[in-house]
N, C-alpha and C positions, 0 to 999 in steps of 0.2 A: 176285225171290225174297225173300219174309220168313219172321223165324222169332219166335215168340214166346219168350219166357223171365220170368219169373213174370209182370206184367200187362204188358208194355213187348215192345212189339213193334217187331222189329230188321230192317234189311234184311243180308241176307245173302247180297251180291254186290255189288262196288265199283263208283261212278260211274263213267260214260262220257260224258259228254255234254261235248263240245268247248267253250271258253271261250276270249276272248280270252287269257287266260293260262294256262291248265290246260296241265299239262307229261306227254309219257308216260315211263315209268321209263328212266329212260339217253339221255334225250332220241331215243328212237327215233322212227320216224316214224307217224303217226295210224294208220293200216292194220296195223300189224303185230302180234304174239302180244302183245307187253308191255301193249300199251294194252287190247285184248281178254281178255286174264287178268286183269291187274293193275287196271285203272283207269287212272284219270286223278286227277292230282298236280295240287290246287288251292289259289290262294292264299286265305286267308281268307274275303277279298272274293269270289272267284267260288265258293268252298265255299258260301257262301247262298245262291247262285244255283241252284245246280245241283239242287236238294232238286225235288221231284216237289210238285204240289199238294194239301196236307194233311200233307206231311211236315218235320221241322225237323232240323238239325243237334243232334245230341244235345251238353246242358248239361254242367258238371260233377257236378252235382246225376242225372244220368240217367246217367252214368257211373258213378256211386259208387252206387245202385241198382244196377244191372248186377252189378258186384264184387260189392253185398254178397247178393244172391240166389243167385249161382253160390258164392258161400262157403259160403253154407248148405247147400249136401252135402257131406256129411264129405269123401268121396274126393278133392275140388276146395277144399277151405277154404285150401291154402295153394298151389295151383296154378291160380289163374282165370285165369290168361295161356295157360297152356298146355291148358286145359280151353277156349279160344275157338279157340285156333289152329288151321289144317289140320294134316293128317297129312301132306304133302306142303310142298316149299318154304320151309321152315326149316332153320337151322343147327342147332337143336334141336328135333324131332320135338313137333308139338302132338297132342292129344288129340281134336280136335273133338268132344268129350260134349256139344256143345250144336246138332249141324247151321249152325254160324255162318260155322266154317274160315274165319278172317281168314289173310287172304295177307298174306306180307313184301313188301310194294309199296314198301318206301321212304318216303321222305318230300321236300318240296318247301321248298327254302332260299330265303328271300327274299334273304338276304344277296348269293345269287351268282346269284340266278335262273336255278335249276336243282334239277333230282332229283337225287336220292343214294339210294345204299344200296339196290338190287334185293335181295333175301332176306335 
């Protein structure tokens, strides 16, 4: 599923695609809900991998686009976190005004080589 949002066109629904190192949230195992909801938790290296043909891991530069077009509606100018996020699966209720609904999936620590942080 993609979604556009002024010219930049977004996927909106998290990788799955198994990698020597991609981790699923709470280190559960490959088959079950987390990895199927959430995604899969990649390290840099396999984050490039993972991209579909023709698509790229968005820059900083294509993230600060993003912000700044969703700023540009009054009602979202000081809420773009919460104007992406679901309405479900946060500690703090998102807005999804933009069909995007990022999931609190966590994130993936090299340090200890492991996920953290499920919602």
């Amino acid at each position: 599923k993609t979604i556009k949002i002024g010219n930049q066109e977004w996927f909106a629904e998290n990788m799955n695609r198994v990698t020597k190192d991609s981790k699923c949230v709470e280190n559960d195992a490959d088959d079950d809900g987390n990895c199927k909801t959430y995604g899969r938790l990649y390290t840099y290296e396999d984050a490039k991998d993972v991209c579909p043909e023709g698509w790229i891991l968005p820059s900083k530069q294509n993230v600060d686009d993003l912000i700044t077009r969703i700023g540009l509606y009054k009602p979202y100018k000081d809420k773009v976190g919460d104007a992406l996020k679901s309405t479900t699966g946060w500690n703090e209720t998102g807005l999804d005004a933009f069909a995007f609904a990022a999931l609190a999936a966590g994130y993936y620590s090299s340090n200890d080589n492991s996920p953290h942080n499920l919602g």
